[in-house]
C-alpha positions as CSV (number, residue, x, y, z in Angstrom):
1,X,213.0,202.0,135.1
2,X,216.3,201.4,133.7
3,X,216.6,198.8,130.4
4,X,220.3,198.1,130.9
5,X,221.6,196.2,127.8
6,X,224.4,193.9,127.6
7,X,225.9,191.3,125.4
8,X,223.9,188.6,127.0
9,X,220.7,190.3,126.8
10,X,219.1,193.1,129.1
11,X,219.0,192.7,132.9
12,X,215.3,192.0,133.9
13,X,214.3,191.0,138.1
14,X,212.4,188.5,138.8
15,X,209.3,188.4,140.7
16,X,208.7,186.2,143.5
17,X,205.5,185.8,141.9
18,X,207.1,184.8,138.0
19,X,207.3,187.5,136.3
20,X,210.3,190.0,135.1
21,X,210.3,194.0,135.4
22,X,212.9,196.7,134.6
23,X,215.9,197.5,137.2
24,X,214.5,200.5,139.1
25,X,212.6,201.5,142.0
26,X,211.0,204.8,143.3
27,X,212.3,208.2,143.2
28,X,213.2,209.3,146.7
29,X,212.5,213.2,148.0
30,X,214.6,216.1,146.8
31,X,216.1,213.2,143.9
32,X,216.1,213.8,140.2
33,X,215.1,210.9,138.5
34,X,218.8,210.6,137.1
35,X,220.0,210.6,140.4
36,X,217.3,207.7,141.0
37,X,218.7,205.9,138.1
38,X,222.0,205.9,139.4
39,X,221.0,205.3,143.0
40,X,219.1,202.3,141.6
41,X,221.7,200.4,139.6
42,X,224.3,200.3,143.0
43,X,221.7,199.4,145.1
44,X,220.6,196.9,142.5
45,X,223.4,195.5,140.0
46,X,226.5,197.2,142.1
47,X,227.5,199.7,139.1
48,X,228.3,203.6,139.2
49,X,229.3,206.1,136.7
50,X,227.0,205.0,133.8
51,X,225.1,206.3,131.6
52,X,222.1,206.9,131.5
53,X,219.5,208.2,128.9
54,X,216.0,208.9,129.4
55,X,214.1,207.2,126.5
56,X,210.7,207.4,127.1
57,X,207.4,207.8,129.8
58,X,205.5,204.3,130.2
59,X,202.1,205.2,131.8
60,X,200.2,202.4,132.9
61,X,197.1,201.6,134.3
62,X,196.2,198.5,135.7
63,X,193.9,196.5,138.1
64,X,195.7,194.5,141.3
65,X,193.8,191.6,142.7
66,X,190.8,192.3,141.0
67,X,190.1,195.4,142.4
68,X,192.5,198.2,143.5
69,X,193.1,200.6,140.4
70,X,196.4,201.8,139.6
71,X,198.1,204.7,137.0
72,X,201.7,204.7,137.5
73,X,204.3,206.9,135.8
74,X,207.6,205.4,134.7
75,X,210.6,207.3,133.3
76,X,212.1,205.1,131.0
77,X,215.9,205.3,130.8
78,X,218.4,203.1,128.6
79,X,222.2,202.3,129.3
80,X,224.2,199.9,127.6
81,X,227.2,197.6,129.4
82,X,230.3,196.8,127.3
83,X,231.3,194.5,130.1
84,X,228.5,191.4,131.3
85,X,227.9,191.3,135.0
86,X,227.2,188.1,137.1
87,X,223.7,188.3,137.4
88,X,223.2,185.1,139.3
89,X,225.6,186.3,142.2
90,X,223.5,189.1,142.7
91,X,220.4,189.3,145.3
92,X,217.4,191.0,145.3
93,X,216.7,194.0,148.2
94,X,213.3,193.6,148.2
95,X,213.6,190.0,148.1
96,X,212.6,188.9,144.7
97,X,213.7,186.1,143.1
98,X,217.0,187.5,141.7
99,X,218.1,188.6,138.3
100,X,217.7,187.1,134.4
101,X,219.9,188.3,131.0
102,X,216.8,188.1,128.2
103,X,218.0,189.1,124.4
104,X,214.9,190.6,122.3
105,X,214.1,187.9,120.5
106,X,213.2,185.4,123.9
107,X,210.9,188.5,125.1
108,X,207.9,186.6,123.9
109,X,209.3,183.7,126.2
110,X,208.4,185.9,130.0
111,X,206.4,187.8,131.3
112,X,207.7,190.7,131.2
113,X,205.8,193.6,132.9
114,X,204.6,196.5,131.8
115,X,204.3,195.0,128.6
116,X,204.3,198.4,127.1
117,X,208.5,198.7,128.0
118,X,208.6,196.2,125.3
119,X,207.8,199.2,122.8
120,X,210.6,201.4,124.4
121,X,213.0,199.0,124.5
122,X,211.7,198.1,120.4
123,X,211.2,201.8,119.2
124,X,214.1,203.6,117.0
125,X,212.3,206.8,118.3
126,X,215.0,208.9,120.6
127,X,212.1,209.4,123.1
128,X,208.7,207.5,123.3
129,X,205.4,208.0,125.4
130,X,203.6,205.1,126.1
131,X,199.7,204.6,127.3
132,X,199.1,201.3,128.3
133,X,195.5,200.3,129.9
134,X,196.2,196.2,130.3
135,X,193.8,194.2,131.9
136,X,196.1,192.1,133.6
137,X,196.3,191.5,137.5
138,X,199.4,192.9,138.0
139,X,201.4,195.9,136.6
C-alpha cells in the first residue's frame, strides 16, 4: 500500500463497490516490496523515480460475504508529490471506479478501507504496526 500525499490531498482508488483503498497491489515473485511499490505507482498513477518509505505493517483480519476469513499483511509505505497529478484522467487496471484526492480532515467523509491505514497515515511514529480485527464485510 502506498499513501501518496499531495497538495490536494492523498490519492485513494475507488471501488466499484464505493469504497476507497491505498494505491498498491500484490508483490509479484522474486520482487522486493520497494520494487512493488514502484512497480505499482507506473502501473497505477504513471510516476517513476519516487520515493518511497516504508512506514508501517497494517495486519488485518476480516470476514468477506459473511463467511470467508481473511488475515492479510500490508507494507505500508508513504511518498509525498510536490507536483498534483490529474487524477480524473487516469483509469483503473483492475477496473475500479478510478481515482479520488481526500485531505485528512474529509477521511471521516469515505469509506476508506482498512480503516486501520488511517492510523499510519495519522501517527508521528517513523514506523507503526497495526492489528486490526474489523467486523466489516469487506477488507
Amino acid at each position: 500500500m502506498i499513501l501518496l500525499k499531495s497538495e490536494k490531498g492523498y490519492i485513494f482508488e475507488k471501488s466499484n463497490d464505493g469504497y476507497l483503498f491505498a494505491l498498491g497491489g500484490r508483490v509479484k515473485l522474486q520482487e522486493s516490496t520497494i520494487e512493488a511499490s514502484a512497480r505499482e505507482l507506473l502501473e497505477e498513477v504513471k510516476l517513476h523515480d519516487i520515493d518511497v518509505k516504508m512506514a508501517g505493517i497494517v495486519e488485518n483480519f476480516f470476514t468477506m460475504n459473511g463467511t470467508k476469513k481473511y488475515h492479510e499483511i500490508n507494507f505500508v509505505f508513504k511518498a509525498a508529490l510536490n507536483q498534483s497529478l490529474d487524477v480524473e484522467s487516469l483509469t483503473s487496471s483492475d477496473g475500479d471506479a478510478g481515482y479520488i484526492y481526500v485531505l485528512p480532515q474529509d477521511f471521516d467523509k469515505y469509506d476508506i478501507k482498512p480503516k486501520a491505514l488511517l492510523k499510519v497515515i495519522n501517527s508521528d511514529q517513523q514506523f507503526l504496526h497495526v492489528v486490526s480485527k474489523e467486523q466489516s464485510n469487506e477488507s
